[in-house]
N, C-alpha and C positions, 0 to 999 in steps of 0.2 A: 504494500500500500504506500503510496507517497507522502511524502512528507505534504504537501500542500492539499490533499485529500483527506488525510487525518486533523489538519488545521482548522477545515470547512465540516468536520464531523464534531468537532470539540466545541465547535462554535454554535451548532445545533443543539448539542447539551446542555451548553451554558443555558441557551436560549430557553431550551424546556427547563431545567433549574428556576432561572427567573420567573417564569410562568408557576413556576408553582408555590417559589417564596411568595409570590405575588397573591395568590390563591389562599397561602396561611395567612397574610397578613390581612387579606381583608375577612376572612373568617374570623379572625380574632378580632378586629374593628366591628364587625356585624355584633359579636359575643356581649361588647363596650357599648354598644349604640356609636360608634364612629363612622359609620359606614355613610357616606353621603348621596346614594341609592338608596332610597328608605321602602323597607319592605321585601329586599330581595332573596333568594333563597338561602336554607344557612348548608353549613359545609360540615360534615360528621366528626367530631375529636376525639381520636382514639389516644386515648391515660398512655402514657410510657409503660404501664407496668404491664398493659397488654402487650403492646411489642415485644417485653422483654419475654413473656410467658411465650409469645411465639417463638423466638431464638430459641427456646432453653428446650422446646420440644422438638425442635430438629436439630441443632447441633450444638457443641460443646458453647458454654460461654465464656469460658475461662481457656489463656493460650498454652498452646506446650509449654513456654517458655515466660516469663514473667519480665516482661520490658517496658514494665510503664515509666520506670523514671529514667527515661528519654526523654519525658513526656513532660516536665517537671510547671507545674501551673505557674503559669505569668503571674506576676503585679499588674493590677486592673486598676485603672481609677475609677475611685467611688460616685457611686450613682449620687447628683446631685440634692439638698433638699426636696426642688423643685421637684426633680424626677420620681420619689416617692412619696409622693402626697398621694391622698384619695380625690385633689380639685381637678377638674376634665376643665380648663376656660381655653377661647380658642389661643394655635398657639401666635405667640406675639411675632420670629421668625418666617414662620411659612403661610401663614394665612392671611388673605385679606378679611376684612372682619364690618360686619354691618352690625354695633349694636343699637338696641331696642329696650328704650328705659322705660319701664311702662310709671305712669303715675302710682301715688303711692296709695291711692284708693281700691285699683287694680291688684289683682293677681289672676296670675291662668296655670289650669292644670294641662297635662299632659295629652290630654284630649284637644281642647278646644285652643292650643298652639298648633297641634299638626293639621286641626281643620285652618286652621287661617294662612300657615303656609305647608297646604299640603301639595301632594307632588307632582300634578302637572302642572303648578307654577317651578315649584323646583327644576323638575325636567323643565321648562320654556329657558329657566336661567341656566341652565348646566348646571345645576346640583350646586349643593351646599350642604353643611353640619349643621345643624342647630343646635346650638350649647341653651343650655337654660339654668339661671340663678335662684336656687332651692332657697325660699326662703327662710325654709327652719333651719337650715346649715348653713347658708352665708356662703356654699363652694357651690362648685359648676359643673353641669353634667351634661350624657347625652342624652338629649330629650327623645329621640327615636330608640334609645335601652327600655325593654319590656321591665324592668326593674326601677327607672330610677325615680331617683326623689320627686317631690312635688309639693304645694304649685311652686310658680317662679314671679320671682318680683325683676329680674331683667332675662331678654332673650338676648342672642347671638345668634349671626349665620356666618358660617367661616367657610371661607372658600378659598380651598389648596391654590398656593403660587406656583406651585411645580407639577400638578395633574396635565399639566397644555400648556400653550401658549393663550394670552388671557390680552382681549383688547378694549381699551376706555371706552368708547360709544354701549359695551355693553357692559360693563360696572355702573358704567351711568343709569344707566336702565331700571337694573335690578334695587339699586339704591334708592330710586324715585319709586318704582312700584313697589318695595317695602315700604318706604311711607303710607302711602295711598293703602295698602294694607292694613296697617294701623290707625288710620283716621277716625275708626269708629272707637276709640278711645281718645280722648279729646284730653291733651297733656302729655302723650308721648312724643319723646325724643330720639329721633332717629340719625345717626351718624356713623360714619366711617374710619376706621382707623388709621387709614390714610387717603389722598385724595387718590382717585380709580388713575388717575394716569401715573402718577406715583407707585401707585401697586403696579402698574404693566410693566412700571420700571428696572423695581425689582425684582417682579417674576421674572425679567429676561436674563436679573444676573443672577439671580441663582439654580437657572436653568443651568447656562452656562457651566456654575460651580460645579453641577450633577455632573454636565458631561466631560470635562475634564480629572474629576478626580474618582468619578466610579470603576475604579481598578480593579478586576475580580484578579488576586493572584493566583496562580495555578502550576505545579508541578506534574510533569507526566513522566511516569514509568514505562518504559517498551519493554517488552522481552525481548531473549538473545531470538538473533534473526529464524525464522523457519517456525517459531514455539509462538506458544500462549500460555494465560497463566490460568492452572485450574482453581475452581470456585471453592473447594478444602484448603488447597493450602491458602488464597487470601485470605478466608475466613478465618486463618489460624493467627497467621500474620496481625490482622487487626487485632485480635482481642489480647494478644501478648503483645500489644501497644497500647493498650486500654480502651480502644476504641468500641464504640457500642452498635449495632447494626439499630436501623430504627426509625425514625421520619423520612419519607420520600422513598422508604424502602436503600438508602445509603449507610453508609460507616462512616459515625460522629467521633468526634474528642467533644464531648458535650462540656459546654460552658456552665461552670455551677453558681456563677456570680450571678449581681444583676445589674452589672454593665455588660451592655451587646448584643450581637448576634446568640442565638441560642446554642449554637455549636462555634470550635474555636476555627477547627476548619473541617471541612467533609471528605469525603472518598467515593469517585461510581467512577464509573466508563463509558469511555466512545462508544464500546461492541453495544448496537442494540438489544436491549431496549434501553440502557444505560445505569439500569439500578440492580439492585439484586433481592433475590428471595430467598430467605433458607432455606424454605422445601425444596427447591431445583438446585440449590447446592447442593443438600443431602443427599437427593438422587444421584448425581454427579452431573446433572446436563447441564453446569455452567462453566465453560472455558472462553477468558474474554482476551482481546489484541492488546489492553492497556489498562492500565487503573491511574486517576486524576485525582489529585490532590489541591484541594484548594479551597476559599474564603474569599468574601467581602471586605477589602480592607478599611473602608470609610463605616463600615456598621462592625469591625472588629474591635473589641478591648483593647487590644494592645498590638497593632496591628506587624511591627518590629520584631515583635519576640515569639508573635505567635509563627512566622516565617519562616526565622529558627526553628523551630518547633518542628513545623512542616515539611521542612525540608529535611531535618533529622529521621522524622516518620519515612519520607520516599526513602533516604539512603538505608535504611535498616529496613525497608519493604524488599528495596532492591538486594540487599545481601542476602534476605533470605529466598527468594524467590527468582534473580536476577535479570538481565539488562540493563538499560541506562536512562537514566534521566534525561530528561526532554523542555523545554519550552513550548506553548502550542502554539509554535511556527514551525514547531521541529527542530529546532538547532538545539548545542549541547545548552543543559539549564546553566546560567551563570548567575552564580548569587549574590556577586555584589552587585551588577547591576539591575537583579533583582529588588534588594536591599536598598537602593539608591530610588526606582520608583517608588516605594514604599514613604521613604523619608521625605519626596516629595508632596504627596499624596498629607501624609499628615501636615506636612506645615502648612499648607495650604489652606485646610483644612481649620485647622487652629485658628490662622492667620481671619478667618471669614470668622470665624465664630461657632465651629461644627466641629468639636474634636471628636475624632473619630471613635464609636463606640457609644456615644451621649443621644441622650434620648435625642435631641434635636439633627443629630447624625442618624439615626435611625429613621425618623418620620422622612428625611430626605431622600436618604436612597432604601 
């Protein structure tokens, strides 16, 4: 197989990857009321300890060999106040934000808010959150959450700087027909967080931000030429790395903090269908061309060490199982200049106000 064949197959991976990080994370926004399609279907969550009872009935979960500290857990920076609170208000960074001070005579419950902006207005505007100000708690929540508090003495509709490109003729719009909305309460104050051409402003740069620094890092193992690697021994390999099989049907180094990405980095493959199952391992019908090593470095903890890390994992994949390491371009992997992207990526990063691994790094990419 060619090197620029296996490039455009890696790149198909990622592609489904994304599509499915994408997929958990609005399941998990649907779970919050964050979801800015209100009402849409939800996505089934299967507990980890199912996964793991699945592993543990087809094959070993513990490795031949005991290799975890290779593996040895990074320093994370600590999730901010901010970031552990129980308040949902929109965010200050990524949202344009229309609020809604009702008078102090007013209050509305959770009902009679999604009747006044329910959702073929929404859909006419491209969607929006609607946060809502719980007045027994004084915090903010998602008023489309089948749970949450109520009533509310102010609304919110927050609308992502980064879902599209987002243009002023229509911020204007939506901002004058929220008014006109409200009018039937007489002493509501309706405003903007910033003026709508202000906001397109900085949607365009922190577009931008996204696509320069959304680095997926990635290591590829080949076997020795003519071979493949069979599905027992990676699975042997991962778990005397500590590695867990488990979301997406892949092999995690599961993140136990709560800064970051949920894993520190993953493991699948090019060969389709690109993940694995332990039942077709156990049988034996899984022999794949290559195993992929890799993470989100702008939603990583620590995204420098976890590198390390990753790279430690391929070289002691590759001792045990052999071939070489790869870049997916196919040339030999080079890790300082890997290590140099990296280092870019966070300052940058920093530099904006997004360090990598913070909830505000996360809602971004």
């Amino acid at each position: 197989m060619s090197a620029l064949l296996k490039f455009f197959i890696i790149l198909v991976i990622v592609g489904l990857l994304a599509l499915l990080m994408m997929i958990r994370h609005r399941r998990n926004a649907a779970a919050t009321g964050g979801d800015s399609n209100q009402g849409e279907g939800e996505f089934e969550i299967v507990p980890e300890s199912v996964s793991k009872a699945r592993a543990a009935r087809a094959l070993p979960t513990k490795g031949s060999e005991n290799a975890t500290h290779r593996l040895a857990p990074p320093v994370v920076r600590k999730a901010s106040r901010a970031e552990a609170t129980d308040d949902y208000p929109p965010h200050k960074d990524l949202d344009w934000t229309i609020l809604i001070e009702l008078p102090k005579s007013v209050v509305l419950d959770r009902k009679q808010t999604l009747a006044i902006l329910d959702p073929p207005w929404l859909k006419s505007n491209r969607g929006a959150i609607i946060h809502g100000l719980c007045l027994a708690t004084g915090k903010w929540t998602y008023v489309s959450a089948s749970d949450a508090t109520e009533p509310y003495s102010k609304l919110a509709l927050a609308k992502s700087l980064v879902q599209g490109p987002l243009d002023t003729p229509s911020l204007e719009a939506m901002l004058s027909s929220t008014g006109k909305k409200f009018r039937q309460f007489p002493g509501t104050v309706v405003s903007s967080s910033v003026p709508p051409a202000e906001a397109v402003a900085k949607s365009e740069r922190l577009l931008r931000l996204k696509s320069t620094c959304d680095l997926q890092m990635m290591v590829q193992l080949l076997p020795p030429s003519g071979k493949s690697f069979d599905g027992r021994e990676i699975w042997d390999v991962m778990y005397s790395l500590g590695l867990e099989w488990g979301d997406m049907d892949l092999f995690h180094w599961t993140n136990t903090t709560d800064c970051g990405d949920d894993s520190f980095f993953s493991v699948w493959t090019s060969t389709a269908p690109g993940y694995f199952l332990p039942e077709s391992i156990a049988a034996g019908d899984i022999r794949v061309e290559d195993l992929v090593f890799g993470y989100s470095v702008p939603r990583s903890a620590a995204p420098a060490a976890i590198l390390d890390r990753m790279v430690t994992a391929a070289e002691y994949s590759r001792k045990r199982l052999g071939g070489e390491l790869r870049d997916p371009t196919g040339a030999p992997f080079d890790r300082i200049k890997s290590q140099a992207e990296v280092w870019r990526v966070c300052r940058t990063l920093e530099a904006a106000g997004f360090p990598p691994g913070s909830e505000s790094a996360l809602r971004l990419f």
